[in-house]
Structures are given as structure tokens and as C-alpha cells.
PDB file of N, CA, C and O in Angstrom:
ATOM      1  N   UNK A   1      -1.741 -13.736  -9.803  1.00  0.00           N
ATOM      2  CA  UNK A   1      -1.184 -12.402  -9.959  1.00  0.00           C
ATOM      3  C   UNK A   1      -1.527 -11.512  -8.763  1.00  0.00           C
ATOM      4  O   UNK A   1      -0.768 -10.740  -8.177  1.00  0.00           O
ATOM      5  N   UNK A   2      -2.525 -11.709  -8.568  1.00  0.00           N
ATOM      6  CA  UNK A   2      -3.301 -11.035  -6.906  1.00  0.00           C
ATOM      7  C   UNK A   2      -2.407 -11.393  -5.512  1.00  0.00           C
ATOM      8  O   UNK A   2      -2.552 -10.751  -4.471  1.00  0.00           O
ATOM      9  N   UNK A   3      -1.434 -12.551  -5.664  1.00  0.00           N
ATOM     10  CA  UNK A   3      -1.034 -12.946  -4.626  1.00  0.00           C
ATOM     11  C   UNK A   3       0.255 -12.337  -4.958  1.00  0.00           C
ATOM     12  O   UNK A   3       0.659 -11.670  -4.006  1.00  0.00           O
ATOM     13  N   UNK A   4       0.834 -12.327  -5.692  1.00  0.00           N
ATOM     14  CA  UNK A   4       1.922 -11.614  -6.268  1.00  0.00           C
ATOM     15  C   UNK A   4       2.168 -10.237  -6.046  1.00  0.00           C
ATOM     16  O   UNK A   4       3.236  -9.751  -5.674  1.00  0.00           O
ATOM     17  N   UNK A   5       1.031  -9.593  -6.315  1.00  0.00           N
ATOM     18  CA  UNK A   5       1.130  -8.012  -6.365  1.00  0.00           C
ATOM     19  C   UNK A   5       0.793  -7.786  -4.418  1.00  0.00           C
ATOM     20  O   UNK A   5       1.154  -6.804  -3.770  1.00  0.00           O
ATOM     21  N   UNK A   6       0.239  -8.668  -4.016  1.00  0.00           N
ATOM     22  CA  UNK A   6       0.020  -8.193  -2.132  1.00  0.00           C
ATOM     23  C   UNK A   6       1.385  -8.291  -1.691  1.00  0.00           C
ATOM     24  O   UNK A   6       1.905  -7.309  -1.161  1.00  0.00           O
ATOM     25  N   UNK A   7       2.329  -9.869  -1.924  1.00  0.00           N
ATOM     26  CA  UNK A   7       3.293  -9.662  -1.599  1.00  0.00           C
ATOM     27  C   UNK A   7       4.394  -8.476  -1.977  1.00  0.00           C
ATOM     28  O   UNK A   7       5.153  -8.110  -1.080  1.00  0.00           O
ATOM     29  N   UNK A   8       4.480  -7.932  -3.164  1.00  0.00           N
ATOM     30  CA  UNK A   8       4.949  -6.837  -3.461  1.00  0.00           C
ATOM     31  C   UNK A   8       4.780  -5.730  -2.426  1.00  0.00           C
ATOM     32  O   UNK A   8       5.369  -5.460  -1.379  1.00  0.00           O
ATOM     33  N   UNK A   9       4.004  -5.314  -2.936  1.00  0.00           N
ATOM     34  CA  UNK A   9       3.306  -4.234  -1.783  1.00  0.00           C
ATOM     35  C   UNK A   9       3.952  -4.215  -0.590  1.00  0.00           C
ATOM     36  O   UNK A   9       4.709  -3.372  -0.111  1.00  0.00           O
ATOM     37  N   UNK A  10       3.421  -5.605  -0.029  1.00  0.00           N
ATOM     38  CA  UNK A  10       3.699  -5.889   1.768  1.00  0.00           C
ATOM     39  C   UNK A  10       5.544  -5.966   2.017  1.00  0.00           C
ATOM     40  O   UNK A  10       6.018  -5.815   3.143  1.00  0.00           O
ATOM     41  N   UNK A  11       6.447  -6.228   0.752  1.00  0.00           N
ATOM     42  CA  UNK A  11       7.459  -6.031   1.123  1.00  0.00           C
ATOM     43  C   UNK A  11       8.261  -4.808   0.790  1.00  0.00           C
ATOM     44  O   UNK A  11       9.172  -4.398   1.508  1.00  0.00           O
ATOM     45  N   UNK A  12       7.868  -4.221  -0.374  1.00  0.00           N
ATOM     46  CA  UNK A  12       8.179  -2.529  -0.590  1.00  0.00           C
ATOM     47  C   UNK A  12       7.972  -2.189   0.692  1.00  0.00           C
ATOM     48  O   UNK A  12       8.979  -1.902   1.339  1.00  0.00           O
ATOM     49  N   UNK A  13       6.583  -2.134   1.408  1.00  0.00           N
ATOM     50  CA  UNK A  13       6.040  -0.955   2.439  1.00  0.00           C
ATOM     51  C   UNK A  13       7.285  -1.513   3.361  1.00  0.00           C
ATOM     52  O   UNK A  13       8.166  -0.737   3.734  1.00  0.00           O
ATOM     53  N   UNK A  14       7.301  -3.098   3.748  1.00  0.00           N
ATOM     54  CA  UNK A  14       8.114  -2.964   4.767  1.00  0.00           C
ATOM     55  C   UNK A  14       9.870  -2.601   4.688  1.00  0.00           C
ATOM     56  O   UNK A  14      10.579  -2.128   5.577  1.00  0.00           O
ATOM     57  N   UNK A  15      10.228  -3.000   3.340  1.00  0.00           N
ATOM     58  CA  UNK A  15      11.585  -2.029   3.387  1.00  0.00           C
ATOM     59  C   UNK A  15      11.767  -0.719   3.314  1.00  0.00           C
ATOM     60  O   UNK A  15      12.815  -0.246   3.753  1.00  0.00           O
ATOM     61  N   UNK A  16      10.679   0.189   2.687  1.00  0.00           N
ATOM     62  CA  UNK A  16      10.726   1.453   2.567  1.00  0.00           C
ATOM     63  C   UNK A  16      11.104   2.400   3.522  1.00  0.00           C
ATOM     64  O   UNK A  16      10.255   2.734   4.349  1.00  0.00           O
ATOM     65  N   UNK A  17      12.243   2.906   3.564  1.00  0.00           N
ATOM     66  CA  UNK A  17      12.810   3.781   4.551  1.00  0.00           C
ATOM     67  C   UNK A  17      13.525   3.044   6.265  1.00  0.00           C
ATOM     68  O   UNK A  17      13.889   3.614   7.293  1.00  0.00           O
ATOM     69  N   UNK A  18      13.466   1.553   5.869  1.00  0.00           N
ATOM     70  CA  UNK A  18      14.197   0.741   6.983  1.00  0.00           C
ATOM     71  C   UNK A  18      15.813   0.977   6.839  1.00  0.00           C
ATOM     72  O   UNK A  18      16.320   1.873   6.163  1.00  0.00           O
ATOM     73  N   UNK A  19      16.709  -0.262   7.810  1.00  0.00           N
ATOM     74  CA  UNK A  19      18.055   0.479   7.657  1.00  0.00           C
ATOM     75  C   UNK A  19      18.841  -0.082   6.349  1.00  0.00           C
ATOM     76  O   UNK A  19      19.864   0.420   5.883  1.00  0.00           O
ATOM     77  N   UNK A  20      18.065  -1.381   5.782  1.00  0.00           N
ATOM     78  CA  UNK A  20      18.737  -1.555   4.644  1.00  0.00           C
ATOM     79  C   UNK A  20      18.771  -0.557   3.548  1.00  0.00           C
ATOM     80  O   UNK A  20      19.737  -0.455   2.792  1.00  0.00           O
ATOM     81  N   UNK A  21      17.391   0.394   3.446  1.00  0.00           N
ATOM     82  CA  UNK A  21      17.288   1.169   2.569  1.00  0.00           C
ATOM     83  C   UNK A  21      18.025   2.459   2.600  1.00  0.00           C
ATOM     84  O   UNK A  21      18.201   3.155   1.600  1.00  0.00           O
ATOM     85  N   UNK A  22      18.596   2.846   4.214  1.00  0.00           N
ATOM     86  CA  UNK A  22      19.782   3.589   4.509  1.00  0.00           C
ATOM     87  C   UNK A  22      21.297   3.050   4.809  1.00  0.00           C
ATOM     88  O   UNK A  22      22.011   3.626   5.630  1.00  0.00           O
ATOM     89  N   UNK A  23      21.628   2.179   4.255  1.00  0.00           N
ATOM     90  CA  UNK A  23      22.620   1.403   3.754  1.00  0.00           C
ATOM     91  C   UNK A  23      22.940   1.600   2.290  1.00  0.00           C
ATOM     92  O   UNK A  23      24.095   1.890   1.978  1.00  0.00           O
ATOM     93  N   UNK A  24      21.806   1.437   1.178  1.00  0.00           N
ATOM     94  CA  UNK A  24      22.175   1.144   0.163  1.00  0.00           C
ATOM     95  C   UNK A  24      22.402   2.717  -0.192  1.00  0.00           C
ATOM     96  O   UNK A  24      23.214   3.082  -1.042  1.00  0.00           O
ATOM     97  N   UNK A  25      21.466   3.730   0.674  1.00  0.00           N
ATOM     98  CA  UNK A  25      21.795   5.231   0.182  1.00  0.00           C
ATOM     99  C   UNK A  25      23.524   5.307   0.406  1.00  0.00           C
ATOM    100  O   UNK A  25      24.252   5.733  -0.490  1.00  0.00           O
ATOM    101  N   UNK A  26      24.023   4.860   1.648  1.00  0.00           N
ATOM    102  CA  UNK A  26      25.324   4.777   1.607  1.00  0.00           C
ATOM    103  C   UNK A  26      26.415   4.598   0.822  1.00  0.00           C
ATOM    104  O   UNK A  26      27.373   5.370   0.764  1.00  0.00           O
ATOM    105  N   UNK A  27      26.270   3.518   0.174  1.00  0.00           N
ATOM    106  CA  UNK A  27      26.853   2.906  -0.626  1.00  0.00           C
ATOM    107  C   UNK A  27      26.815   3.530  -1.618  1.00  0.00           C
ATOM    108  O   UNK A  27      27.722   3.778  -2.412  1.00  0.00           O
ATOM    109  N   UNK A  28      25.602   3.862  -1.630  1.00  0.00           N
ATOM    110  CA  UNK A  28      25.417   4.704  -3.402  1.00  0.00           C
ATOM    111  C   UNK A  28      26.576   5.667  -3.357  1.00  0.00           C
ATOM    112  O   UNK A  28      27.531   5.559  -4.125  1.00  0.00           O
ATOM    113  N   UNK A  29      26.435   6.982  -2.085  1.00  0.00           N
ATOM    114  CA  UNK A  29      26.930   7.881  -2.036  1.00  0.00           C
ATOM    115  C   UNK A  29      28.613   7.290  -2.273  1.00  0.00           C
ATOM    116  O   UNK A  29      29.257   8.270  -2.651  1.00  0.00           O
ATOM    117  N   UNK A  30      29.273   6.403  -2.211  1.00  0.00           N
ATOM    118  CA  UNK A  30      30.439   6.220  -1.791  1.00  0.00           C
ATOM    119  C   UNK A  30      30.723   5.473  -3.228  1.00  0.00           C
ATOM    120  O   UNK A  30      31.566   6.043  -3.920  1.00  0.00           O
ATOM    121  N   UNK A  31      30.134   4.264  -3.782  1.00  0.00           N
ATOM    122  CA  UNK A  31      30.601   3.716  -4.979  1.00  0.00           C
ATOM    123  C   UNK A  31      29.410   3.931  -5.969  1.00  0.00           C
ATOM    124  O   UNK A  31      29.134   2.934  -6.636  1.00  0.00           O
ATOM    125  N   UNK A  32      28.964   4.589  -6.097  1.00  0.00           N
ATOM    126  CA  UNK A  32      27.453   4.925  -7.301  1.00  0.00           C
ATOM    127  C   UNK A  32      26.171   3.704  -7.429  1.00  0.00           C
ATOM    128  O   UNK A  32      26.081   2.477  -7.467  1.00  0.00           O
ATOM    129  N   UNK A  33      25.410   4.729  -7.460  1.00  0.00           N
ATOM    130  CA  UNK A  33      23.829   4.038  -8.016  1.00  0.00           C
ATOM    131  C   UNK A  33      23.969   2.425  -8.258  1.00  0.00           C
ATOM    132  O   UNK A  33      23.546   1.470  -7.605  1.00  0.00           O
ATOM    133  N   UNK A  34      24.651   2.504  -9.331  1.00  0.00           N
ATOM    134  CA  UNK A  34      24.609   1.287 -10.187  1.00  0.00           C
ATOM    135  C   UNK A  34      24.962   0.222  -9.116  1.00  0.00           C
ATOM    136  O   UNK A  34      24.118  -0.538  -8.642  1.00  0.00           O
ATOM    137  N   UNK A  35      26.509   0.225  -8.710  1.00  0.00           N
ATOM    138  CA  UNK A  35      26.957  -0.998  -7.920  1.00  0.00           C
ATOM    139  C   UNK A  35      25.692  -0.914  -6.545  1.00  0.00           C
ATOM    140  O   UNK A  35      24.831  -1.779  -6.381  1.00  0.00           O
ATOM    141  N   UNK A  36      25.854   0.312  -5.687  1.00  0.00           N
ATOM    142  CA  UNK A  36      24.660  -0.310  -4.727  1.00  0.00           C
ATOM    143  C   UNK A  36      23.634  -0.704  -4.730  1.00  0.00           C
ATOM    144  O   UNK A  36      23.149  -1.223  -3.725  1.00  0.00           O
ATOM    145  N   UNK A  37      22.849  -0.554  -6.104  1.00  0.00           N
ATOM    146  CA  UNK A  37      21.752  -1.211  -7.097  1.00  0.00           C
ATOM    147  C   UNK A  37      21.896  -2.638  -6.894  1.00  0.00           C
ATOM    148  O   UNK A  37      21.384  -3.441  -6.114  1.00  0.00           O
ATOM    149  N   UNK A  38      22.832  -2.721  -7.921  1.00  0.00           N
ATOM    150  CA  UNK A  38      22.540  -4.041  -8.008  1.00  0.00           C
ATOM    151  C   UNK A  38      23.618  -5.199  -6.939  1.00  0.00           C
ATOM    152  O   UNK A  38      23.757  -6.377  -7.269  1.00  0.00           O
ATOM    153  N   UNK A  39      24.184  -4.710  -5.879  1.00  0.00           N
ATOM    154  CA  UNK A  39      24.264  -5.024  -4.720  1.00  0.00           C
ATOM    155  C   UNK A  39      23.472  -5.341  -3.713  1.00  0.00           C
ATOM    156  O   UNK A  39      23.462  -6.365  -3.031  1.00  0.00           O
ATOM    157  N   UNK A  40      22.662  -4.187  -3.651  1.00  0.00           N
ATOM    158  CA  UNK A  40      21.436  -4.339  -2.551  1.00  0.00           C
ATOM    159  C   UNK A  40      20.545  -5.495  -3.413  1.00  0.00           C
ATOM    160  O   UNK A  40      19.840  -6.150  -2.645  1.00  0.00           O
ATOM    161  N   UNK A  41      20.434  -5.840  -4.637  1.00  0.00           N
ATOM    162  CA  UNK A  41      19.362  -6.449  -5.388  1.00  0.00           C
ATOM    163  C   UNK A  41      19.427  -7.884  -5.095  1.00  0.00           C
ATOM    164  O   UNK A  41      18.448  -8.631  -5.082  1.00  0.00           O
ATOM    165  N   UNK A  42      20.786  -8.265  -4.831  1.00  0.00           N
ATOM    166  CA  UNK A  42      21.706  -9.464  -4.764  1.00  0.00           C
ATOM    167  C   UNK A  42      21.523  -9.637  -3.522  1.00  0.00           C
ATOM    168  O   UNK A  42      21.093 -10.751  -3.222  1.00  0.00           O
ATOM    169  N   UNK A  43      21.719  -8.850  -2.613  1.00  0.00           N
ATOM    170  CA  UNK A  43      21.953  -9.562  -0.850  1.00  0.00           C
ATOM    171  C   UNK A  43      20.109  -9.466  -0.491  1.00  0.00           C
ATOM    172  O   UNK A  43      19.535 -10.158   0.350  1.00  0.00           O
ATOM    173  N   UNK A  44      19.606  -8.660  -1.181  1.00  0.00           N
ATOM    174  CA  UNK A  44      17.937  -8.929  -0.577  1.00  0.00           C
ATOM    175  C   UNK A  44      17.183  -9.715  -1.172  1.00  0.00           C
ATOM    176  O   UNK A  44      16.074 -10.039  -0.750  1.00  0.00           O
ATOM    177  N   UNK A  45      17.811 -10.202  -2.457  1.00  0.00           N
ATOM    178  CA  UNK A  45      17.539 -11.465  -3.204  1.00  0.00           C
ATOM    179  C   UNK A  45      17.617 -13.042  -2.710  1.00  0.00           C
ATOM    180  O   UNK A  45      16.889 -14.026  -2.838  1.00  0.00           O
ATOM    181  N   UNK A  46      18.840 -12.768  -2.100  1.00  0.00           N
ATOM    182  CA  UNK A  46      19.483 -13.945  -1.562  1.00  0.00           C
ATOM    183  C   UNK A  46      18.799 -14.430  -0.179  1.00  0.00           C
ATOM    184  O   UNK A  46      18.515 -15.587   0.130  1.00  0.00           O
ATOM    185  N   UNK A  47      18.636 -13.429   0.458  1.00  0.00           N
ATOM    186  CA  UNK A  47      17.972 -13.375   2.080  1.00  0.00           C
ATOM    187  C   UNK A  47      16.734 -13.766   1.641  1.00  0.00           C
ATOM    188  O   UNK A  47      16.389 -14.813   2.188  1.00  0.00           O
ATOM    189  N   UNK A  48      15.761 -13.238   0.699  1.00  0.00           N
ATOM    190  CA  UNK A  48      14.215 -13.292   0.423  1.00  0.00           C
ATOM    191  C   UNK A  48      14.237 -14.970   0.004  1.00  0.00           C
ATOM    192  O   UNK A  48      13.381 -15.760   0.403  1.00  0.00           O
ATOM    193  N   UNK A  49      15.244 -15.291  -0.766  1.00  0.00           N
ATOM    194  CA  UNK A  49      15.266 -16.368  -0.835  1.00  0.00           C
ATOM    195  C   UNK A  49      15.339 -17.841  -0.191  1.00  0.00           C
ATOM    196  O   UNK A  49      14.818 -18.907  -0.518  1.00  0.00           O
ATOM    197  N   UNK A  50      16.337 -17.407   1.027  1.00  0.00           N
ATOM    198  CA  UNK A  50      16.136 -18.186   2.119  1.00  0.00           C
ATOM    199  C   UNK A  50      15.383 -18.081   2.780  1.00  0.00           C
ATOM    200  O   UNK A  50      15.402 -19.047   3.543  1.00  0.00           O
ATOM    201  N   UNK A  51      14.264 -17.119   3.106  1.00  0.00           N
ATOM    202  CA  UNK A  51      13.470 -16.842   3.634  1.00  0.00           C
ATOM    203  C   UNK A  51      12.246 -17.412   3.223  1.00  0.00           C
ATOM    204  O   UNK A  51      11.361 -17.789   3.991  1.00  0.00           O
ATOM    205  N   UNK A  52      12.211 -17.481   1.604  1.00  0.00           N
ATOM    206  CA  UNK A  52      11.193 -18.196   1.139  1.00  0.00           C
ATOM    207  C   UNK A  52      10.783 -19.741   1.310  1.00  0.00           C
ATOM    208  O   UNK A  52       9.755 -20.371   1.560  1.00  0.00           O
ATOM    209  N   UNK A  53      12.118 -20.011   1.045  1.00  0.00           N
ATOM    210  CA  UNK A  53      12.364 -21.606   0.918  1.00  0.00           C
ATOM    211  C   UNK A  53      12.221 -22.417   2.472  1.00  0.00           C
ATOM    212  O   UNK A  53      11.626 -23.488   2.597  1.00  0.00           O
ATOM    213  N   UNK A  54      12.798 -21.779   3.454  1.00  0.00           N
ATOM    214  CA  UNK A  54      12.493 -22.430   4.875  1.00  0.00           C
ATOM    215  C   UNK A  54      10.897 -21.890   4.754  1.00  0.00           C
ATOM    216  O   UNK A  54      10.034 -22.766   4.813  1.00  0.00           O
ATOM    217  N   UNK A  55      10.595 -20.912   4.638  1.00  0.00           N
ATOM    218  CA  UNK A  55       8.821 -20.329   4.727  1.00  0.00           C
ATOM    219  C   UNK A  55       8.055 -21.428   4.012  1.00  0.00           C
ATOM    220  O   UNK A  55       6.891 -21.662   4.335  1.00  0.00           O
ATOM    221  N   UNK A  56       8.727 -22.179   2.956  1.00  0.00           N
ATOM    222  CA  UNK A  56       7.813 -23.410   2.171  1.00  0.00           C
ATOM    223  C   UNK A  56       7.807 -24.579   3.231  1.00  0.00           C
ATOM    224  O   UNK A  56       6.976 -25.124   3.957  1.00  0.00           O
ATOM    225  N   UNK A  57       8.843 -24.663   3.018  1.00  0.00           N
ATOM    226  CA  UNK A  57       9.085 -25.726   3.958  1.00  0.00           C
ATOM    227  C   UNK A  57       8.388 -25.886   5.341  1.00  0.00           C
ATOM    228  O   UNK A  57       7.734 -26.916   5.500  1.00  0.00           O
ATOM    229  N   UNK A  58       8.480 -24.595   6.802  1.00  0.00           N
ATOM    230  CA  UNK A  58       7.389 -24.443   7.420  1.00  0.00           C
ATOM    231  C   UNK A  58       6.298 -25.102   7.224  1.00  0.00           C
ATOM    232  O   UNK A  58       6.008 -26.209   7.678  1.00  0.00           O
ATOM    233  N   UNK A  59       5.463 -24.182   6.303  1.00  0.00           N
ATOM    234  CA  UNK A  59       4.034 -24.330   5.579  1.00  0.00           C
ATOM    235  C   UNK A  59       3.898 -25.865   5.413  1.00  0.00           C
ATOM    236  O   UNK A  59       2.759 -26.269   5.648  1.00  0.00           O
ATOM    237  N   UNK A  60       4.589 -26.590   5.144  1.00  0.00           N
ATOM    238  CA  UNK A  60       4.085 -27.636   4.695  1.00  0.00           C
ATOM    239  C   UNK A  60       3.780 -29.036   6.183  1.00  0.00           C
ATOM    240  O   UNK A  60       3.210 -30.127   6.190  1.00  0.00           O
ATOM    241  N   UNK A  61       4.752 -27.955   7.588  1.00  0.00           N
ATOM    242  CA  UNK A  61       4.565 -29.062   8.627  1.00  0.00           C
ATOM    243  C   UNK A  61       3.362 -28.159   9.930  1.00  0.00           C
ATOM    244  O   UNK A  61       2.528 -28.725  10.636  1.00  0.00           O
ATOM    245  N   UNK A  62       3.677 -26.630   9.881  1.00  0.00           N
ATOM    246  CA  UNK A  62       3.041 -26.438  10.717  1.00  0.00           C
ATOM    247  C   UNK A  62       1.943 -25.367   9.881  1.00  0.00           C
ATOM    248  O   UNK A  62       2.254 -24.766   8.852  1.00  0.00           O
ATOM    249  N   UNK A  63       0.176 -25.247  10.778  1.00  0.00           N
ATOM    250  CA  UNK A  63      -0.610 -24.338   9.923  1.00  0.00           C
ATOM    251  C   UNK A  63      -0.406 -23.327  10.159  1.00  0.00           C
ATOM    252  O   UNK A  63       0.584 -23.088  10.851  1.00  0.00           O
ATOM    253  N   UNK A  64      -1.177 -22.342   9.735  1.00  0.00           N
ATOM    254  CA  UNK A  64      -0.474 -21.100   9.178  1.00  0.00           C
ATOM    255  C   UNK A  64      -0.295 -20.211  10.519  1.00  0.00           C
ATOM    256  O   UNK A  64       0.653 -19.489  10.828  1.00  0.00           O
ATOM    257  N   UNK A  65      -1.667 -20.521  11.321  1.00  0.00           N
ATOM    258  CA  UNK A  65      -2.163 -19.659  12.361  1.00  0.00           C
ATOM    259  C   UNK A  65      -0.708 -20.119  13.483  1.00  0.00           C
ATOM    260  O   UNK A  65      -0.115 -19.320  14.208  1.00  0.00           O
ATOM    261  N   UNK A  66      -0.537 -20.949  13.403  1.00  0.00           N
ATOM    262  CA  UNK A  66       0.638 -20.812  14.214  1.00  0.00           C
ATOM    263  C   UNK A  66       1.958 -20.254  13.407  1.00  0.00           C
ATOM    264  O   UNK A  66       2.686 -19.543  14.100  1.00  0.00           O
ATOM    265  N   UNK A  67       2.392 -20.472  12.004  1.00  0.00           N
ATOM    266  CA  UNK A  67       3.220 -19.492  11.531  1.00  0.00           C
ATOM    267  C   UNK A  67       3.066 -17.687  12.124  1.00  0.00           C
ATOM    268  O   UNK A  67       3.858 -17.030  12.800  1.00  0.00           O
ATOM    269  N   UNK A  68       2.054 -17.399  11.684  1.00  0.00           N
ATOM    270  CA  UNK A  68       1.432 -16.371  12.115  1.00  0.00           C
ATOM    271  C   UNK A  68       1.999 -15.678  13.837  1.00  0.00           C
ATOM    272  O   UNK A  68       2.652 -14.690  14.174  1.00  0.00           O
ATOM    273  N   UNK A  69       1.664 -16.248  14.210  1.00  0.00           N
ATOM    274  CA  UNK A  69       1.453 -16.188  16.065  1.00  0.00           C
ATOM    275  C   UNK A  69       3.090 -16.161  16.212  1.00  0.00           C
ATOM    276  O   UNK A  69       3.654 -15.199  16.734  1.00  0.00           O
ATOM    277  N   UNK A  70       3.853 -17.380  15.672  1.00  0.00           N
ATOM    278  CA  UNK A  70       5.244 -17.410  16.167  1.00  0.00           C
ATOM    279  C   UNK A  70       5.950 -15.814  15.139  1.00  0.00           C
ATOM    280  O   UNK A  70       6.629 -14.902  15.611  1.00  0.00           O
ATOM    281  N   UNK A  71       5.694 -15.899  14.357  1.00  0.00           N
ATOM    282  CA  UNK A  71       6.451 -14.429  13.555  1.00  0.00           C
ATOM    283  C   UNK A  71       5.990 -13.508  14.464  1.00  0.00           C
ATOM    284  O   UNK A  71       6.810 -12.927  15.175  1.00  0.00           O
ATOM    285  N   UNK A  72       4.325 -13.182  14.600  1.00  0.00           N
ATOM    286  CA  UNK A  72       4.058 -12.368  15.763  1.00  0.00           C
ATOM    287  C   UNK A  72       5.418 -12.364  17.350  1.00  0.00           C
ATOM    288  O   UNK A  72       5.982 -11.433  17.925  1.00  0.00           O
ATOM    289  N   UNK A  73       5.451 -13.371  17.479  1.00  0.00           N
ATOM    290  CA  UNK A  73       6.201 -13.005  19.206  1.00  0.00           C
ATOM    291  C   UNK A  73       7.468 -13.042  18.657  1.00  0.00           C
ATOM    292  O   UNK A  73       8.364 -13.119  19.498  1.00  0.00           O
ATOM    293  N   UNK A  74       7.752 -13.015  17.710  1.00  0.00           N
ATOM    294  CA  UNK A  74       9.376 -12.602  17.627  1.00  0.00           C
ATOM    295  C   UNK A  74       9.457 -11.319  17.089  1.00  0.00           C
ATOM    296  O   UNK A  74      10.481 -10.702  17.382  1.00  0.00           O
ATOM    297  N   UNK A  75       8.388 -10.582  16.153  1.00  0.00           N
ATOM    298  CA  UNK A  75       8.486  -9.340  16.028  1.00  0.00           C
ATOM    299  C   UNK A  75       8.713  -8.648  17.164  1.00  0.00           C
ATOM    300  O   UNK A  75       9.624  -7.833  17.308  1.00  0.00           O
ATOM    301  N   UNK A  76       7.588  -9.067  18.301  1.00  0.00           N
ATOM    302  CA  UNK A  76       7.828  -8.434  19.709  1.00  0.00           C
ATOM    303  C   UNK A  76       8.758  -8.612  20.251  1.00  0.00           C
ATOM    304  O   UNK A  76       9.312  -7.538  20.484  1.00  0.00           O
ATOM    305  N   UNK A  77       9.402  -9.618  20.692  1.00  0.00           N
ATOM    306  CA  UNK A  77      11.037 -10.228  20.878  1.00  0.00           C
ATOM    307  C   UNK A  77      11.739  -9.386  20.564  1.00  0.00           C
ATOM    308  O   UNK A  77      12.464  -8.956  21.460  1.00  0.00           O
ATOM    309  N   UNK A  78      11.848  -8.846  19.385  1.00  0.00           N
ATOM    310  CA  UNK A  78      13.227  -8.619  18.654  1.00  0.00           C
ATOM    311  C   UNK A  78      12.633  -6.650  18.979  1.00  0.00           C
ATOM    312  O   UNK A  78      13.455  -5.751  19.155  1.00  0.00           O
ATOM    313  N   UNK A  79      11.798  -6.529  18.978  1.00  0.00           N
ATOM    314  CA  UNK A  79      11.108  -5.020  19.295  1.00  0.00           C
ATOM    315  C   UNK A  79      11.704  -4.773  20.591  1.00  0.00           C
ATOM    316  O   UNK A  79      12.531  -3.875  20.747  1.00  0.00           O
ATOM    317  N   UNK A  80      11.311  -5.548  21.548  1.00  0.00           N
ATOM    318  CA  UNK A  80      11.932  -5.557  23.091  1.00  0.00           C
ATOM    319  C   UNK A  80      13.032  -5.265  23.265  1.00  0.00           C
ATOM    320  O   UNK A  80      13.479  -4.225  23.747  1.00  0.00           O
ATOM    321  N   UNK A  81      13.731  -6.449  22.767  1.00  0.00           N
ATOM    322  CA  UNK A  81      15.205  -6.233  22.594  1.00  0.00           C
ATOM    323  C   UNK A  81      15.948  -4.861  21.836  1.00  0.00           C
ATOM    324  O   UNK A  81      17.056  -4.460  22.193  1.00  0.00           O
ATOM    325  N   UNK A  82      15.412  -4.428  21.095  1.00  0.00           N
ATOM    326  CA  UNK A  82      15.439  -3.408  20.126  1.00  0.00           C
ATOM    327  C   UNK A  82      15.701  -2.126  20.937  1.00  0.00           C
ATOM    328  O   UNK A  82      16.689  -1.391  20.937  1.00  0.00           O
ATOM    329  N   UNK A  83      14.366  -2.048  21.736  1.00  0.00           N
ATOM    330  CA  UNK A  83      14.241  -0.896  23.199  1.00  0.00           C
ATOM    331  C   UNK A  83      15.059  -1.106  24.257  1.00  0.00           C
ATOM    332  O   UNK A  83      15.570  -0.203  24.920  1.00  0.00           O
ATOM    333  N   UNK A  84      15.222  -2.435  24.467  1.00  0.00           N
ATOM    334  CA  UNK A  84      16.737  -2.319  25.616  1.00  0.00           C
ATOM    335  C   UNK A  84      17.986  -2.317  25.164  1.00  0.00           C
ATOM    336  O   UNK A  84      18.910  -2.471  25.962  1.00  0.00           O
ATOM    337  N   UNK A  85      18.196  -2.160  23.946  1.00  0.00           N
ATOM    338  CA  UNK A  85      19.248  -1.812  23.361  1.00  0.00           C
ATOM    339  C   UNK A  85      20.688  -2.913  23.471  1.00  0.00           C
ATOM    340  O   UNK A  85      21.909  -2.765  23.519  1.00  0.00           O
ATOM    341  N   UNK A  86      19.634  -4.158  23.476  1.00  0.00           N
ATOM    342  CA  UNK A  86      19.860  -5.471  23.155  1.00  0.00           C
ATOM    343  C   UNK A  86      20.450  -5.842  21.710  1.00  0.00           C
ATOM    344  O   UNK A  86      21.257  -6.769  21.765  1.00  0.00           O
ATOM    345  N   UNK A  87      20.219  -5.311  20.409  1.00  0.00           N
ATOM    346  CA  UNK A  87      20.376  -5.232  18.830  1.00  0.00           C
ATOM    347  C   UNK A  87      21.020  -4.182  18.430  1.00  0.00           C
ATOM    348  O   UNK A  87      21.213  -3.996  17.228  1.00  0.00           O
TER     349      UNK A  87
END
């Protein structure tokens, strides 16, 4: 349950106020609460999901510290790119 509730946490904080979460305000405004509800619930469901399942998969060939390190340089990657207005 401890591992459960960190991941919670760690993915609320990181969607909270990102652009998906100003997307779904969009949507709301345009087709209501409900559908961008349970729209957004569905496409971040689906993504978390693939995300999970290659993330198992990973885990099971390479250790973590290199999971770790490679997510690290692509955060920066994609940050870089982000600032040169590369994305």
C-alpha cells in the first residue's frame, strides 16, 4: 500500500498543472466536466499503461540504476529540446 500511495503522489504532483491538465480544462470548457473527465481518464489510462508494461518489462533486463540514469538524460534531452524550441 506504501508503494502505491508514493506512486500516487509522484504522479498527481507530476501532472498537476502540466499541459495535459490544461487540455482537459479545455475540453471541459467546450464539451463539459463529465466527457473531459472521463476522456482525460481513458487517454492517461491508456498511456500509464503502456508505460507500465514496457517499465515491467525493462525492469526485468536492465537494473534499476541504469533505468534511472537513462530516464534522467532524456528528461534533459527533451528539456533541451524544449528550450530550443525543438517540441
Amino acid at each position: 500500500m506504501e508503494n502505491l500511495l508514493a506512486v500516487f503522489v509522484s504522479i498527481f504532483l507530476a501532472e498537476l498543472g502540466d499541459k495535459t491538465q490544461l487540455a482537459t480544462i479545455a475540453f471541459a470548457s467546450k464539451y463539459g466536466w463529465k466527457t473531459a473527465f472521463l476522456g482525460a481518464i481513458l487517454g492517461l489510462a491508456t498511456v500509464n499503461l503502456i508505460g507500465a508494461l514496457i517499465g515491467d518489462k525493462i525492469g526485468d533486463v536492465l537494473p534499476i540504476e541504469v533505468i534511472h540514469k537513462g530516464a534522467g538524460v532524456l528528461f534533459i534531452v527533451f528539456g533541451i529540446l524544449m528550450l530550443l524550441g525543438k517540441m
